[in-house]
C-alpha positions, 0 to 999 in steps of 0.5 A: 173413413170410406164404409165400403167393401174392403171395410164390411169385408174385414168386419166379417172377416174378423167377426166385428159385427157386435151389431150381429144378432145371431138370430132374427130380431125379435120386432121384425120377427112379430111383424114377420109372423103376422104377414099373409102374403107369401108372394112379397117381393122383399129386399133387406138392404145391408142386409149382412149374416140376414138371420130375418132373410133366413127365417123368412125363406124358411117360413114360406117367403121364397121371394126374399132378396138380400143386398149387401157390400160384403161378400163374405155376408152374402157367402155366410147366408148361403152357407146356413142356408144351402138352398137359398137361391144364389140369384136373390143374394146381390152383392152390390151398393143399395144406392145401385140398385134398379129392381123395387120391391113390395116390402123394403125391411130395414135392420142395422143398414141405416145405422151402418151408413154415414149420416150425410147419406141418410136423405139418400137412403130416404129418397132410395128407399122410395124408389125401390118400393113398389106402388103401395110398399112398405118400409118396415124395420127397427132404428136405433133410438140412442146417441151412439158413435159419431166417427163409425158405425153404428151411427145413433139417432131418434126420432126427430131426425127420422121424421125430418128425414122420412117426411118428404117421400112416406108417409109415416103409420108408425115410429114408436118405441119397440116393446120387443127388443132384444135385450142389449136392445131394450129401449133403444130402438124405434119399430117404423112402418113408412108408407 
């Protein structure tokens, strides 16, 4: 099966985003609220309803940029969020992308991709971040589904993954989680 945009579209469409926090996740809000510099240029990739896009613009981080392959994600931010400029909502494939960012936040896209694309995702990643970038976010830590998403993982696997293209300043477990989260979900910041 292709995860493409007819099926994120369908997913929205039908509310099937059991991924879909309703708010902020809380480890990415901690590291969120300890951020000094207002001017970041941040991508959340994959970045679906982006209730981290939300509270970010809302807390002064007006150069935050969400990609995603659905348009009806991208519509539903607006539509919380009126005066998000319209400019910083991508509808398009990560894997395309051209512009680098400061901080690249990932949350639930890398499980949202098929297994085999996750070297990709590696070496994409580094090209999207500017010198002296960061990849910050949350993966999950947990055998999940092997035909669709959300595809699990752990630790082991990221770091084979990561290694050639960060360094890596943490992969540990989150304290934090959500609730339906809790300890199933690695905090990483790759360098």
């Amino acid at each position: 099966m292709e995860f493409n945009e007819n099926f994120w579209n369908n997913k929205y469409a039908n509310n099937k985003i059991g991924w879909d926090l309703g708010e902020v996740s809380p480890p990415l809000k901690t590291y969120f609220d300890q951020l000094e510099d207002k001017e970041l240029k941040i991508l959340i990739p994959g970045g679906g309803n982006s209730y981290e896009a939300e509270y970010l613009y809302q807390n002064g981080f007006k150069n935050v940029f969400v990609v995603d392959v659905s348009e009806i994600a991208l519509q539903n931010i607006l539509d919380r969020v009126p005066n998000f400029p319209s400019s910083q909502l991508i509808h398009a494939n990560f894997f395309e992308l051209e512009e680098t960012f400061d901080l690249v936040v990932e949350q639930t896209f890398f499980c949202a991709i098929h297994p085999k694309l996750r070297s990709k995702y590696a070496s994409k990643m580094k090209a999207v971040l500017k010198p002296k970038g960061k990849l910050v976010g949350v993966l999950f830590d947990a055998v999940l589904n092997e035909d669709h998403p959300p595809f699990g993982g752990n630790k082991n696997e990221y770091v084979a993954y990561f290694q050639p293209y960060f360094q890596i300043k943490k992969m540990e477990a989150c304290h934090n989680s959500y609730p339906n989260r809790n300890g199933m979900e690695l905090f990483i910041q790759l360098v």
